[in-house]
C-alpha positions as CSV (number, residue, x, y, z in Angstrom):
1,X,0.0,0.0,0.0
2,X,1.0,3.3,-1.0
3,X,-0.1,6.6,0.7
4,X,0.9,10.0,-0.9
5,X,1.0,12.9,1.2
6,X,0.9,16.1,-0.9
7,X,1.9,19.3,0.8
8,X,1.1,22.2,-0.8
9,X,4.4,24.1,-0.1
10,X,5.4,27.3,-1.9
11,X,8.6,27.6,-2.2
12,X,11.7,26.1,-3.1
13,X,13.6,25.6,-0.4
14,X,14.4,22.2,1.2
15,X,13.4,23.0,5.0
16,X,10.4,20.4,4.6
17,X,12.3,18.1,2.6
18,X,15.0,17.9,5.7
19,X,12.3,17.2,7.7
20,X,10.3,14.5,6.4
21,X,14.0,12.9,5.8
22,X,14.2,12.7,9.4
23,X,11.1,12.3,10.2
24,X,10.5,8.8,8.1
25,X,13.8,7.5,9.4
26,X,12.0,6.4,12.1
27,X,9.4,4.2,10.3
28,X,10.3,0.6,8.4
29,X,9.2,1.6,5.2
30,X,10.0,2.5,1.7
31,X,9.7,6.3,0.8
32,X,10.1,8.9,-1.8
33,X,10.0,12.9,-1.3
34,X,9.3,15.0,-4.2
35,X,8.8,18.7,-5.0
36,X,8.1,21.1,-7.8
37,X,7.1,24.3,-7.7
38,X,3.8,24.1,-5.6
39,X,4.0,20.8,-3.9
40,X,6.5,18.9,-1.4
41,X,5.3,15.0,-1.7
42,X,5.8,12.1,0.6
43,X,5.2,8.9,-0.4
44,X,5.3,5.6,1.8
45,X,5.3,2.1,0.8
46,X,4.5,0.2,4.4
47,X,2.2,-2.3,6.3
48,X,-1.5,-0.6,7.2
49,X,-0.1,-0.6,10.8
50,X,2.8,1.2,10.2
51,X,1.1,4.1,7.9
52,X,-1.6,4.9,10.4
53,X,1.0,5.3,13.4
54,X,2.8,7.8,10.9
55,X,0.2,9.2,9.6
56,X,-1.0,10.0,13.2
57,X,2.3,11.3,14.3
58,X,3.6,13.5,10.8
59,X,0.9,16.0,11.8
60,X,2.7,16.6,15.3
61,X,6.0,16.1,13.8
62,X,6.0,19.1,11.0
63,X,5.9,22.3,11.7
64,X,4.1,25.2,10.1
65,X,5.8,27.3,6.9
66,X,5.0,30.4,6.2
67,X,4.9,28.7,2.4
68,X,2.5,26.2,3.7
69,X,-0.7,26.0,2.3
70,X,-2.9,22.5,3.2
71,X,-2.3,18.9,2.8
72,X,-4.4,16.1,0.3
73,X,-3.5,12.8,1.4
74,X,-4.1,10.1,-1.1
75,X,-3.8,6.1,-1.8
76,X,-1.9,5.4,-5.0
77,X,-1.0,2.2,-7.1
78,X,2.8,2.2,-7.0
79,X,6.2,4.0,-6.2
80,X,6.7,6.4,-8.9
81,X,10.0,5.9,-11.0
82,X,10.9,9.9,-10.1
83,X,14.3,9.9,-7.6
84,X,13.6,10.8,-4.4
85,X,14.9,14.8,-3.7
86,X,17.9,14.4,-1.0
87,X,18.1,16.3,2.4
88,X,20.2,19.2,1.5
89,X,23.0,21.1,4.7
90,X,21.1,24.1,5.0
91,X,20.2,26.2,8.4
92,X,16.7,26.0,9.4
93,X,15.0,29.4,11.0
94,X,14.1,27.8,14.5
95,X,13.7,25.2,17.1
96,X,11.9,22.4,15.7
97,X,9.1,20.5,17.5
98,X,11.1,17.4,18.7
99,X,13.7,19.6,20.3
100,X,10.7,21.8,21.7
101,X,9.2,18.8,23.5
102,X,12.4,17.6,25.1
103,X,13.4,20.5,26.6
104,X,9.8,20.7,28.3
105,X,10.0,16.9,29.2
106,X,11.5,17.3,33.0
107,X,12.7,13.6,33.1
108,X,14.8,14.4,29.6
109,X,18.1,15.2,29.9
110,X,17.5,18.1,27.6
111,X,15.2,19.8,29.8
112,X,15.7,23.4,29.7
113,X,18.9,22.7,27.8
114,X,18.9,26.1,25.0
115,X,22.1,24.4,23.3
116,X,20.3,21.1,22.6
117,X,21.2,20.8,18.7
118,X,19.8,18.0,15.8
119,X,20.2,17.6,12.4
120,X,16.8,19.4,11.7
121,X,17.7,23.0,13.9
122,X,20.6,25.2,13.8
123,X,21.6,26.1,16.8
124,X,24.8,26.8,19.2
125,X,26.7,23.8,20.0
126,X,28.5,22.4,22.6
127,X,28.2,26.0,24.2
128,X,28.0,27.7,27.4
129,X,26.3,30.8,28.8
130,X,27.9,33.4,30.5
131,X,25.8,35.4,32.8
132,X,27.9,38.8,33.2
133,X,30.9,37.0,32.4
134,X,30.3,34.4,35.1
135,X,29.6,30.8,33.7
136,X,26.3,29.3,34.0
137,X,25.2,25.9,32.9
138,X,21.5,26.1,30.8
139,X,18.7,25.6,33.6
140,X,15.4,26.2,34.7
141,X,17.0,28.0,37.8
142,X,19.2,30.1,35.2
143,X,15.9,31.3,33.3
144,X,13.4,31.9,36.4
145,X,16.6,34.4,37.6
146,X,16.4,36.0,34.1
147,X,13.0,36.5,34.5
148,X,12.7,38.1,37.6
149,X,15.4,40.8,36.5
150,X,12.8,41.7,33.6
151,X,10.0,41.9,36.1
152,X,12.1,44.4,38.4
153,X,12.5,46.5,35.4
154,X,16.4,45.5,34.5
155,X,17.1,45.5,30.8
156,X,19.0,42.1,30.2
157,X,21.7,42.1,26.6
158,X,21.1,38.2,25.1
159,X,23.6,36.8,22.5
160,X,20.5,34.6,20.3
161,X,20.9,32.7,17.1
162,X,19.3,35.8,15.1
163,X,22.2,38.3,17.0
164,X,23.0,40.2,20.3
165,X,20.1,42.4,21.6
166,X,18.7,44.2,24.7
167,X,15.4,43.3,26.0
168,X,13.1,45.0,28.8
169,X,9.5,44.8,30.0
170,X,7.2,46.7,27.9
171,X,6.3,49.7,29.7
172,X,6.0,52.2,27.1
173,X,4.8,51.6,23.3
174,X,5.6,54.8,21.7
175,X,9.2,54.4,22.6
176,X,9.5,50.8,21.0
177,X,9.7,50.2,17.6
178,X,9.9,46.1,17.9
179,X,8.7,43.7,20.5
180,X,8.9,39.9,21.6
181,X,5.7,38.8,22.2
182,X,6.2,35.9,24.8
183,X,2.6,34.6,25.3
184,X,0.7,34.3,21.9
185,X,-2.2,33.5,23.3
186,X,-2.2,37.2,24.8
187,X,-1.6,38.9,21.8
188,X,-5.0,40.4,21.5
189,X,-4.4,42.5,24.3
190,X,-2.3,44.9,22.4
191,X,-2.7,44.5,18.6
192,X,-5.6,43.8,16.7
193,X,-6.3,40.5,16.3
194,X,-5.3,38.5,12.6
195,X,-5.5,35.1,12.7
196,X,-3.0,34.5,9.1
197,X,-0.5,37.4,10.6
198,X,-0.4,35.5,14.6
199,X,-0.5,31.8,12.6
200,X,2.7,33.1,11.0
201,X,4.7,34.8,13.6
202,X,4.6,30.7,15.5
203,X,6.3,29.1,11.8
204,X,9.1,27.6,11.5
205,X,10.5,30.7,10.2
206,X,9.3,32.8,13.1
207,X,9.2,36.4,11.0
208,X,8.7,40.0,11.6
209,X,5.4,41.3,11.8
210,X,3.5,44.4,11.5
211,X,0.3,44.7,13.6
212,X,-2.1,47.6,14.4
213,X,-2.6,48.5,17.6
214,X,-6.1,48.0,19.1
215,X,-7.5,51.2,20.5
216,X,-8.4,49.9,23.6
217,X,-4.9,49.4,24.4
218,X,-4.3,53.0,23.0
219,X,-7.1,54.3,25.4
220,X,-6.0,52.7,28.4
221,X,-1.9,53.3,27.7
222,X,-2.4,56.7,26.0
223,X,-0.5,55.7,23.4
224,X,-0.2,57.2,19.9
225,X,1.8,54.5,18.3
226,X,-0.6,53.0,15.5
227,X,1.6,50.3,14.6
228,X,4.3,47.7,15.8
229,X,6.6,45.1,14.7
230,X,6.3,42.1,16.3
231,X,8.0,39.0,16.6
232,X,8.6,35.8,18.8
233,X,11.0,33.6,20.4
234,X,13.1,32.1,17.3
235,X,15.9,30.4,19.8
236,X,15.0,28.2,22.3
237,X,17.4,30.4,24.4
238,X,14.1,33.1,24.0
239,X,11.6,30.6,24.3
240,X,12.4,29.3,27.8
241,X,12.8,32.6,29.0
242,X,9.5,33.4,27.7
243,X,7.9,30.2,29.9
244,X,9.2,31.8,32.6
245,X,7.9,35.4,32.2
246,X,4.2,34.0,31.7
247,X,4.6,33.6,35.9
248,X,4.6,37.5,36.1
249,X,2.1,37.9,33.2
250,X,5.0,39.3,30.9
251,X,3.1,39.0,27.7
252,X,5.7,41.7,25.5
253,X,9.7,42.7,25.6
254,X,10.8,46.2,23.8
255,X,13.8,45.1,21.7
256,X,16.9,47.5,21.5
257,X,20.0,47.3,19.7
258,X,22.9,45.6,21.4
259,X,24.3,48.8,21.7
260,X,22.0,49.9,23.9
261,X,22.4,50.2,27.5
262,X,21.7,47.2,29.6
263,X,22.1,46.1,33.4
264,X,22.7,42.1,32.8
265,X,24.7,40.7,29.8
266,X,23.2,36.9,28.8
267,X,26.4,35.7,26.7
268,X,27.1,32.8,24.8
269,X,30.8,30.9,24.7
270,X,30.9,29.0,21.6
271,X,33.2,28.2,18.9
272,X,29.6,28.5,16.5
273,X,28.8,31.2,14.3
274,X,25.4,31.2,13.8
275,X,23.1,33.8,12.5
276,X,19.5,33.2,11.4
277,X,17.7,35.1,9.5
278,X,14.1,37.1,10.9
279,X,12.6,38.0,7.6
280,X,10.2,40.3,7.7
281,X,6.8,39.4,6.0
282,X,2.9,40.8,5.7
283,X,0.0,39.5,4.3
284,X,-2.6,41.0,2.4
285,X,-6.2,39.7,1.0
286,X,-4.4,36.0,2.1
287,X,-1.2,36.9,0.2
288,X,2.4,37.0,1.5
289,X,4.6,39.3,0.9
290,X,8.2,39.0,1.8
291,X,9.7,42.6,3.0
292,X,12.7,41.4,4.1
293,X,14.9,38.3,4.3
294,X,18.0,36.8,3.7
295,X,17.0,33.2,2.8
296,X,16.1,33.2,-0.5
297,X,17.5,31.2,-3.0
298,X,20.8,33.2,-4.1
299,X,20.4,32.2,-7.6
300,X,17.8,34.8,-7.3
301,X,19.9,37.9,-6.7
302,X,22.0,36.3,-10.6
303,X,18.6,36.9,-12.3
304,X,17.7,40.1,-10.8
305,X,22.0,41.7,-11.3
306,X,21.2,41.1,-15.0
307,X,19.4,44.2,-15.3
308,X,20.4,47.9,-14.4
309,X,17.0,48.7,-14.2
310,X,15.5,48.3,-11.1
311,X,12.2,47.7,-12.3
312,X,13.0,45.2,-15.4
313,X,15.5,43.5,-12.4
314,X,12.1,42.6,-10.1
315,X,10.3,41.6,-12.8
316,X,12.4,39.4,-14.5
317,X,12.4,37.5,-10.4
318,X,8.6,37.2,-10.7
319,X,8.9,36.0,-13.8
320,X,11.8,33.5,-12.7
321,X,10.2,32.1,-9.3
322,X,6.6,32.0,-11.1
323,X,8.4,30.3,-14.2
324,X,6.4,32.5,-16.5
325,X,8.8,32.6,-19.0
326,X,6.3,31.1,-21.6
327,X,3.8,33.6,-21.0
328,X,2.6,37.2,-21.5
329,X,2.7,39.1,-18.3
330,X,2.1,42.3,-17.5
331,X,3.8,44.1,-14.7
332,X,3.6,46.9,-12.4
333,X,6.4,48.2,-10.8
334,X,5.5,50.9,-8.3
335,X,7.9,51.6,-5.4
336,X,8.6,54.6,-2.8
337,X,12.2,54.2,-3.9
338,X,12.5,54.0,-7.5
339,X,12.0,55.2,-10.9
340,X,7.9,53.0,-11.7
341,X,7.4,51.4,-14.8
342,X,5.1,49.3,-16.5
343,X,6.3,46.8,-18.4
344,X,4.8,44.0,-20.8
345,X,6.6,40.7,-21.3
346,X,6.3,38.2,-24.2
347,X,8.1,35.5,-26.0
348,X,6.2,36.6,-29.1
349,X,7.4,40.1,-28.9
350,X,10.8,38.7,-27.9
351,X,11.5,39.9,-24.1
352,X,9.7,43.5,-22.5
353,X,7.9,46.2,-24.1
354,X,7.7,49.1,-22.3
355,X,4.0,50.6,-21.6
356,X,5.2,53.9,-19.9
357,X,8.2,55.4,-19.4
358,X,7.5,59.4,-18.6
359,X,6.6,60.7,-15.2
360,X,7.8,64.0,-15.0
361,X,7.3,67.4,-13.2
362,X,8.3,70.6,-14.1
363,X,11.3,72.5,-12.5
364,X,9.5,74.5,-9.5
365,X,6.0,75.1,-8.3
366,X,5.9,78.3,-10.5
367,X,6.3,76.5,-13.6
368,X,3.6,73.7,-12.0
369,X,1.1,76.6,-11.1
370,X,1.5,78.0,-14.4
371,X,1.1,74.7,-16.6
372,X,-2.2,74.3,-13.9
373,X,-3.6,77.8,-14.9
374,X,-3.1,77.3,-19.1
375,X,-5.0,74.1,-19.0
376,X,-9.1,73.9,-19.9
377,X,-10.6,75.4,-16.9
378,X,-7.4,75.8,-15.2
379,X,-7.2,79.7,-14.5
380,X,-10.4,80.1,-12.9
381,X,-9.3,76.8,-10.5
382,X,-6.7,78.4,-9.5
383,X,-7.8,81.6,-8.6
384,X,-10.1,80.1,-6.5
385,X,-8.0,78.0,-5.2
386,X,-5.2,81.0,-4.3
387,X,-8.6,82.7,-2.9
388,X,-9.9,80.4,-0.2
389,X,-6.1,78.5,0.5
390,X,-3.8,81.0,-0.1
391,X,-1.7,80.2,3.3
392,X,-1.3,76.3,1.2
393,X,-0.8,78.0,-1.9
394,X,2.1,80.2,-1.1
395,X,3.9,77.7,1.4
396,X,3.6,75.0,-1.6
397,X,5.6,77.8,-3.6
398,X,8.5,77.4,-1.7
399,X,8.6,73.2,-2.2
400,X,11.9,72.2,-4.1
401,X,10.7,69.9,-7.0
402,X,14.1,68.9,-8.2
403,X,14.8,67.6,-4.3
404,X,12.5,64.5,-5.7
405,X,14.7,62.5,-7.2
406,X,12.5,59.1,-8.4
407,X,10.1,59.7,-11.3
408,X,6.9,57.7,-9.4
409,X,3.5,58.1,-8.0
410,X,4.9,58.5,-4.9
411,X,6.9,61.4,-6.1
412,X,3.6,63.1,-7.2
413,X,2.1,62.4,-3.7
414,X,4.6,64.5,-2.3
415,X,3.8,67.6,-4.7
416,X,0.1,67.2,-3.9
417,X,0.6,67.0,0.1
418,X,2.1,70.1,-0.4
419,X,-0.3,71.7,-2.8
420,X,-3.3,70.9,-0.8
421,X,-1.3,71.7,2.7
422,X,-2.0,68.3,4.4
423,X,-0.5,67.5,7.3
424,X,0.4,64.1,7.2
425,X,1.7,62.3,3.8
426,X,-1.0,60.7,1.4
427,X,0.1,56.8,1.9
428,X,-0.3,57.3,5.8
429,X,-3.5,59.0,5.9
430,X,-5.2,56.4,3.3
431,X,-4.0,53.4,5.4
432,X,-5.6,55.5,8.3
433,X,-8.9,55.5,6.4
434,X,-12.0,53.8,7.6
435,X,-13.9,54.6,4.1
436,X,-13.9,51.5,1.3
437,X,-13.5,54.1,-1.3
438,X,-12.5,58.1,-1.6
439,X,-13.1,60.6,-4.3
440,X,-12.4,60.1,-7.9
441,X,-8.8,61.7,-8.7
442,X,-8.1,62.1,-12.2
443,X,-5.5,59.2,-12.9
444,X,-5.1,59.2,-17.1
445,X,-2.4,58.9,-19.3
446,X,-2.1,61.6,-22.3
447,X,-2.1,59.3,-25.4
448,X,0.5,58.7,-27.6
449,X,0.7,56.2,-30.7
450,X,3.2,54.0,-28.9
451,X,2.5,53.4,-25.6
452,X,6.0,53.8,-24.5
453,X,5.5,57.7,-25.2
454,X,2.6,58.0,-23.1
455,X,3.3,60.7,-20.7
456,X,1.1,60.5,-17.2
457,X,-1.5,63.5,-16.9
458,X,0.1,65.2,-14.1
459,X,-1.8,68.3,-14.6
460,X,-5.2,66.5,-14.8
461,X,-4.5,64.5,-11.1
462,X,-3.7,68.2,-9.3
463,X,-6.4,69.8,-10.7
464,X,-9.3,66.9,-9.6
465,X,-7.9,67.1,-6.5
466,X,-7.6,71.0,-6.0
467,X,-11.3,70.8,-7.0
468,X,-12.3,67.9,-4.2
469,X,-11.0,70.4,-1.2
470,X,-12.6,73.0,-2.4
471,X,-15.7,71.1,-2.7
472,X,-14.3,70.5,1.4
473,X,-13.0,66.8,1.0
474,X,-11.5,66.1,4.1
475,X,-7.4,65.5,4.3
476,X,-7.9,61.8,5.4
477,X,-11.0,60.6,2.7
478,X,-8.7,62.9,-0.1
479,X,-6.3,60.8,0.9
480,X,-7.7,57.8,0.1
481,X,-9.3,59.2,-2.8
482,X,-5.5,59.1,-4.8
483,X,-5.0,55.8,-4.0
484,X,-8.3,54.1,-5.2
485,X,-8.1,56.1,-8.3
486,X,-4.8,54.6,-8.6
487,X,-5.3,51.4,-8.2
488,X,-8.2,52.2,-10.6
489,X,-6.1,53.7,-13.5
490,X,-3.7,50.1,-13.0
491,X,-6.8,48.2,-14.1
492,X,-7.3,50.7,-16.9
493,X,-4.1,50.1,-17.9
494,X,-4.4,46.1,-17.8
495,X,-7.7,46.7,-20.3
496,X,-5.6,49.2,-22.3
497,X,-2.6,46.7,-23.2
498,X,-5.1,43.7,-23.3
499,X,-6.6,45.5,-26.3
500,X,-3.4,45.4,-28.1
501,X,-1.9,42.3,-26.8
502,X,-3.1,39.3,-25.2
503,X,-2.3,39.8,-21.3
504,X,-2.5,35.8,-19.6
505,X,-1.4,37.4,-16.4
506,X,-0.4,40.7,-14.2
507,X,2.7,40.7,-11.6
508,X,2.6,43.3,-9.1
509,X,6.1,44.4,-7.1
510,X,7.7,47.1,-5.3
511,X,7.2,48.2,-2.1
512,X,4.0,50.7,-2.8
513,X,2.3,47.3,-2.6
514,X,3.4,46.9,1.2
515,X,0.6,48.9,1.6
516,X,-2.5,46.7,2.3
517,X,-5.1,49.5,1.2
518,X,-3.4,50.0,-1.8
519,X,-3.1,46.3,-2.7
520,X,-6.7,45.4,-1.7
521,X,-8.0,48.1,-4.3
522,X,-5.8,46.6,-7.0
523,X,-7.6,43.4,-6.0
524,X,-10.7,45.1,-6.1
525,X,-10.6,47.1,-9.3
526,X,-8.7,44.2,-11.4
527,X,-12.3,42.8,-12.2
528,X,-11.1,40.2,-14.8
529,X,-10.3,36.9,-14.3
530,X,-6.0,37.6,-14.6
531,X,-4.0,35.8,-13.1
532,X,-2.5,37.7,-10.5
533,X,1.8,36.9,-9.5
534,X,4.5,38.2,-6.6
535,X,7.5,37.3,-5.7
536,X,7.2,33.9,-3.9
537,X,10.7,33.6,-2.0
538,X,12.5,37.0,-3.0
539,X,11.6,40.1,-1.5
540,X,9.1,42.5,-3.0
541,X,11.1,45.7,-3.5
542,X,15.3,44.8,-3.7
């Protein structure tokens, strides 16, 4: 009897492969381990006893991937002919769940041991702590003393697997800008509750988070902070200490640099140098998105160094981790850091086309002004504009347009905060938003034969929105406005090229689309059925 497990596993790396390996070791049985693109595959050829034990046990046994999708489990004829894919030397993100229930097993030797190493976890080895340069042996008693430093307020300096930093009890959010939540099932307390986000911070990969902060928590801390990064233990060193903090109701650390200052130092003697990555992830409309990381597969960073063009370079990544290669993609490239682009890719038409290259400005807010008052309608705007803003009109005079140095939407979000004198930028007030939609901002393109000569309507996008605050739009729904009418004018756009080629597909990357309004209103306004890729493995935005 044969039973196929089929995982569906995004991604290419082999940290499930090196799992199952060891995992089946323990089983008489005959076994294969696949993957492609989508799917990690198990297969075991074993008595009916022996596949319901593992069966029982895989599901404790494998931990959760940030790649991991669901499971099919299956009965099939025969052992395919494929070779089996081999366990491959590679350094896994964290503690994995055989380690984790030894060191909680009080008649294991390994109990409370945060150097206990296997061929599944990277870890120190054969190491020692030294507690302010004293030598300490790993133990319960070693971790309850920790603890109750952090409870009297000391700031304790830990060596960890991920690097050296300082960590204190939470006593004031606005000053933090990362935390270590130590008791998941308190997370609520602070942040707002998302089950795909808190699923993912307790992976094997144990990333970096961004959470909102619940407004309770706001109310009853006074706190102004409307966001956090949050992470949890990713060592086993952090983990025990986190058991022991739950006695005092610790449920958060604040995170500092080791070069903070600190009243306890936590070192680590070993001959080991071990650094694991914390990549930094979000997810949006039950998409992930990888902000940062350093695990990737480094043939990656080959694909993306063929091109000078930052754009082109992201998008030819898509294209490779997808394996799109055969198809006709269009692609969106819209970042806070670089030059956007759109750009169409086809065999057919023998690599990209470009779909826009020009987004300009003038030289100064003079020359802006004046290009504003010579279009249709434009002079009487503007005097009315100058007549009820005139304190936003002449401080906007003063704004340096060639201190902008990408050509980007972004770019033009800057001119218009200063235009229509808001406080705070555009991105941050839209993602403030309650609203599902804002205002209609003018978003066109002024047409040109080729579509590479297309130049984007500048003129048109200030004036709709010069209109909507003197119509008395409010800063925050104006906002919001730009970016649905953006994410509006992308779908335009996929209809426009459509038209003159045959799109089987859209990619979206660059960091604009970190922003989880913006990307749900690209979701939203992309009404036909296209395909929609990311980056799988490499980050969004290089």
């Amino acid at each position: 009897m044969v039973l196929k497990f089929k995982f569906k596993y995004k991604a290419t790396n082999k940290t499930y492969v090196n799992i199952l390996h060891l995992f089946i070791e323990n089983y008489e049985c005959e076994y294969k381990i696949l993957q492609d693109l989508e799917h990690v595959y198990l297969l075991v050829e074993a008595k009916e006893e022996v596949l319901e034990e593992l069966s029982n046990n895989l599901s404790k046994y494998l931990p959760m991937s940030i790649y991991y999708e669901g499971l099919e489990v299956d009965v099939v004829k025969t052992m395919p002919k494929l070779e089996s894919v081999k366990a491959e030397e590679q350094a896994l993100n964290s503690f994995c769940p055989t380690c984790l229930e030894q060191v909680e097993d009080k008649t294991n030797a390994n109990y409370y041991n945060a150097f206990k190493f296997c061929k599944t976890c990277k870890t120190f080895e054969n190491a020692t702590f030294l507690l302010d340069e004293k030598e300490e042996k790993s133990s319960k008693e070693l971790f309850e003393k920790l603890a109750s430093l952090i409870n009297d307020n000391k700031k304790i300096k830990i060596k960890t697997i991920s690097g050296t930093f300082v960590f204190q009890k939470l006593n004031s959010l606005d000053e933090s800008k990362t935390v270590l939540c130590t008791n998941l099932k308190n997370i609520s307390s602070l942040v707002v509750e998302e089950k795909q986000s808190i699923v993912a911070l307790a992976s094997i990969e144990k990333p970096l988070i961004t959470f909102r902060i619940n407004e309770i928590y706001k109310m009853k801390e006074k706190a102004s902070k409307e966001y956090i990064d949050i992470r949890v233990a990713n060592d086993l060193t952090l983990y025990l200490l986190s058991k022991e903090l739950k006695k005092y109701e610790i449920d958060f650390l604040k995170i500092e640099d080791e070069n903070s200052s600190y009243d306890s130092f936590l070192d680590v003697k070993t001959e080991d140098n071990v650094n694991i990555d914390i990549p930094k992830i979000m997810y949006c409309e039950n998409r992930k998105f990888i902000l940062s990381s350093n695990t990737y597969s480094k043939n990656l960073d080959v694909v993306y160094n063929r091109f000078e063009e930052k754009n082109k370079a992201q998008f030819m990544t898509v294209l490779s981790e997808n394996m799109l290669f055969d198809k006709a993609i269009l692609n969106f490239y819209i970042s806070r850091k670089n030059d956007d682009r759109f750009t169409f890719y086809s065999e057919e038409l023998n690599g990209f086309v470009d779909i826009s290259t020009n987004f300009s400005l003038p030289k100064d807010m003079c020359e802006l002004y004046k290009q504003i008052g010579e279009s249709k309608s434009g002079d009487r705007l503007l005097e009315n504009y100058k007549e009820k803003f005139l304190l936003e009109y002449e401080n906007s005079l003063s704004f340096d347009l060639e201190s902008i140095e990408t050509k980007s939407f972004l770019s033009y979000f800057k001119v218009a905060k200063e235009i229509l004198g808001f406080e705070n930028d555009i991105l941050t007030n839209a993602q403030n938003c309650h609203l599902e939609k804002g205002p209609r901002v003018d978003f066109k393109m002024i047409e040109n034969e080729k579509l590479s000569l297309r130049e984007f309507d500048y003129v048109s996008m200030f004036k709709s929105a010069m209109s909507f605050k003197l119509a008395g739009v409010d800063e925050v729904t104006l906002s919001l406005g730009f970016i649905d009418s953006l994410a509006s004018f992308i779908a335009s756009e996929v209809d426009t090229v459509n038209d003159l080629y045959e799109v089987e597909g859209v990619s979206l990357c660059g960091d604009m689309f970190t922003y989880d309004i913006f990307t749900k209103l690209v979701f939203k306004n992309i009404t036909k059925n296209y395909k929609i890729h990311f980056n799988r493995e490499f980050v969004i935005d290089k």
